[in-house]
N, C-alpha and C positions, 0 to 999 in steps of 0.2 A: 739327480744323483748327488750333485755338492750339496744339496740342501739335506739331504742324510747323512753326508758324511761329517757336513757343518753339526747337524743336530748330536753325533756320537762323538766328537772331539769337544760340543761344549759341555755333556754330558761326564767326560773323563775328566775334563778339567776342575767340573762340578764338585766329580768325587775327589780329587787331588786336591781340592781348596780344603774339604770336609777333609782328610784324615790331619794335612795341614794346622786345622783347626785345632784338632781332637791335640794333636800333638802339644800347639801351642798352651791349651789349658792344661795338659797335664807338666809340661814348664813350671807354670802360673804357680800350681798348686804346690811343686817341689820347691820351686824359689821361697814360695809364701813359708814353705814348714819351716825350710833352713833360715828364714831370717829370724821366724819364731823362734831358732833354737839358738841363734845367735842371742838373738837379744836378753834370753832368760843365760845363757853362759855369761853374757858380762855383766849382768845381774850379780848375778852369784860371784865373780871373779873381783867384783868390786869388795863384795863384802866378805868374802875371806881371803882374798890375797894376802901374803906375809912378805916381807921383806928378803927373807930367805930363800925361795928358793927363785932357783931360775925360772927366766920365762921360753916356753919352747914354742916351737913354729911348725908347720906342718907345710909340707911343698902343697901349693894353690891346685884343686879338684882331687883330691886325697881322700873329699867324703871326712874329712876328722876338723870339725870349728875347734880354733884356738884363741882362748884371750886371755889376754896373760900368763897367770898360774893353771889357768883351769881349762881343761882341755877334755869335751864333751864328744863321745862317735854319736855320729848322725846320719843313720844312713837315709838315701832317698827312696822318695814311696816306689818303688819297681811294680811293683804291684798295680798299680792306677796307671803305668805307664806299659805295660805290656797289656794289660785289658784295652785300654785305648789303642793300640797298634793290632791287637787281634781284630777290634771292633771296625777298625781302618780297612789293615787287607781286605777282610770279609766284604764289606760295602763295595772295595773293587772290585774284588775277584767276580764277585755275582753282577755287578754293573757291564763288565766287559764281556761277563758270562750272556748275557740280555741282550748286550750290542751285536756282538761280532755272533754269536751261535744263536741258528735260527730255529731247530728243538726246542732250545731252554728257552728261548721266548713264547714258542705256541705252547708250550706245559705252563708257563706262567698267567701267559692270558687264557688258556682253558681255568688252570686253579681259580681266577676271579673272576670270570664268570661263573663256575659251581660252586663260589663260594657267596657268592650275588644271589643265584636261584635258591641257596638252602636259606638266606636271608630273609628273602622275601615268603619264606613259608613258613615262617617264624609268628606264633600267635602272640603278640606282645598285650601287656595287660595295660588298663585302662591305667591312668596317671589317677585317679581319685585312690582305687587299689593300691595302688606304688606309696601312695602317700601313709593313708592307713599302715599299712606293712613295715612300714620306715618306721613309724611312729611305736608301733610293739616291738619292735628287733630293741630301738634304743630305749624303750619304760622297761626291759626282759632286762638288758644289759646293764641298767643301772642299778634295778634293784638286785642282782647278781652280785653285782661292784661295791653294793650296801652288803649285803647279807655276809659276803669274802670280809671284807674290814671289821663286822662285828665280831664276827668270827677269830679275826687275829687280834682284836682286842682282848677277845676275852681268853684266849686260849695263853699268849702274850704273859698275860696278868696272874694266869692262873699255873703259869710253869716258872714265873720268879714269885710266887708266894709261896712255892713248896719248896724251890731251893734254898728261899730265905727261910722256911721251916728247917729243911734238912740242916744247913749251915750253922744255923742257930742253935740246933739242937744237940751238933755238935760241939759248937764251941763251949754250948753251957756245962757239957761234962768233962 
């Protein structure tokens, strides 16, 4: 009985490390944008700051980099940090959902098991076939990749010789 209960609290801890995680790179990533944006704002502040005007300041987590004259909005990626926190909860909620509810565990271990039996009844092709096969998809896809570039060569070439007609034959009159 504690060796189950050992094994569901190291299991929640598991997932608590993982959203943890999740959270801590999508930090990383915010931190990383905002120094980028820093660094290109005193970039630029270096080289057109003027004498004139004031330099203003913005109260520290405003979301607005200031340096100097030049004062750039930056917002953070929200985006990459609510997908990672949807991706977070999710991992819980079905991990606790698996531990504590004994349904959702026998529907998940029937799913892989019938998802094991339809595997195994899977006629997979010979690796010599696979190879072959491989090899026409990409000689199809490149001469396609040729054929598309001649094609905008020429087509390219032959819609600024009529404009340089058209143009021209304008201006001569």
């Amino acid at each position: 009985m504690t060796s189950v209960r050992l094994t569901k609290l190291t299991s929640l801890f598991a997932a608590l490390a993982l959203v943890f995680a999740l959270f801590c790179a999508a930090s990383t990533v915010c931190a990383a944008d905002t120094e980028a944006g820093t660094t290109a704002a005193a970039e630029a502040g270096e080289t057109e700051a003027t004498e004139t005007e004031p330099e203003t300041t913005e109260p520290a987590g405003s979301g607005t980099l200031t340096t100097g004259t030049d004062t750039e909005k930056k917002d953070l990626n929200w985006d990459l940090i609510i997908t990672l926190g949807v991706i977070g909860v999710a991992v819980i909620v079905l991990l606790l959902l698996y531990l504590f509810n004994v349904k959702f565990r026998e529907r998940v271990k029937k799913f892989f098991r019938e998802y094991k039996s339809e595997l195994k009844k899977v006629v997979w092709s010979p690796a010599r076939d696979v190879k072959k096969n491989t090899i026409v998809v990409i000689v199809v896809a490149l001469a396609f990749a040729i054929a598309i570039g001649i094609l905008d060569v020429v087509f390219s070439r032959g819609f600024s010789s009529i404009t340089n007609l058209i143009t021209g034959s304008v201006s001569a009159s």
